[in-house]
Phi, psi and omega in degrees: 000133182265126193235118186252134187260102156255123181313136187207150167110213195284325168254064186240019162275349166329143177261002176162144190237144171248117176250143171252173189237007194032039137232059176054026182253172180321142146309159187224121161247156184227158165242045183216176177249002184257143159194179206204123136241172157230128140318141174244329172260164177280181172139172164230131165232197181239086231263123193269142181244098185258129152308143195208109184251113156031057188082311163283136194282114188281168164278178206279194183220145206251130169276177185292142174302143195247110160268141161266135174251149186284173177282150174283171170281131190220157172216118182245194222216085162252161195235099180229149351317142169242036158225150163162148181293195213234138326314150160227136190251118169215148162300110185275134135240133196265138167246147204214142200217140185033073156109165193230158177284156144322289192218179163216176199233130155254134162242126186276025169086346183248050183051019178266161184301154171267125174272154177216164209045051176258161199236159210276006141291358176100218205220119153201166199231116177272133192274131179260333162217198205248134201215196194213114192246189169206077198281180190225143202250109147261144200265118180272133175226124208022249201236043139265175154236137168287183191264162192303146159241144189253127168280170178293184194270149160257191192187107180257149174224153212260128213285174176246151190308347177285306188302319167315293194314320174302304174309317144323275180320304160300343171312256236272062116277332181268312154331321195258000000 
């Protein structure tokens, strides 16, 4: 969070203000009444301003507490392959930033039951026939839900009688 300070009041005839900035960076002196830092984490401080009068450094004078709020938690979803003929075996993977779900729910778009208690190594799911699907993730925190994110499309095609033949034949090879 970008935080603009401007000096106002009794001291502003200060010939240079020494600021802290109460997140562990260097003091900062400026000779203007403007200064600018970022935050990089959340939290809240308290940001102190010493005045420097004809040379002596006064003591300090405490601004208002400054809160940060973290970034929320977010996440997103790819589903790969995202082509292939019927059946298709696919992967779900969840990325997941500032924090983590208990669990997720997919539902995959193709009329299966929505799995739940999926953990953010993901997923996978065989497509049995052939459509253009788009699942959809939703992320659990406790008995909340975040709102769904819809992953990319799959796109199933229906096999071709050469590709059936193929299939047989390894069936009754593994058979055998």
């Amino acid at each position: 969070m970008r935080v603009d300070l401007k000096i106002a009041g009794r001291f502003v005839n200060a010939s240079a203000f020494n600021i802290n900035w109460d997140d562990g960076s260097p003091e900062h002196r400026i000779t203007a009444t403007v200064a600018t830092h970022v935050y990089e984490e959340p939290g809240e401080y308290t940001i102190r301003v010493s005045p420097v009068v004809s040379g002596v450094r006064l003591d300090a004078v405490l601004a208002p507490t400054i809160t940060v709020a973290g970034s929320g938690y977010a996440f997103s979803v790819s589903v790969w392959p995202t082509l292939g003929v019927t059946p298709l075996d696919v992967t779900l993977v969840v990325t997941e930033v500032n924090g983590h779900a208990d669990s997720f729910t997919v539902d995959w778009d193709d009329g299966s039951p929505i799995q739940t208690g999926v953990t953010a190594a993901g997923a996978e799911h065989r497509y049995q026939a052939p459509g253009t699907f788009a699942p959809v993730v939703t992320a659990m925190h406790g008995a909340n839900a975040s709102p769904p994110y819809t992953a990319n499309a799959v796109v199933v095609s229906p096999a071709t009688p050469a590709q059936m033949t193929v299939s047989v034949a390894r069936l009754r090879a593994a058979i055998a």
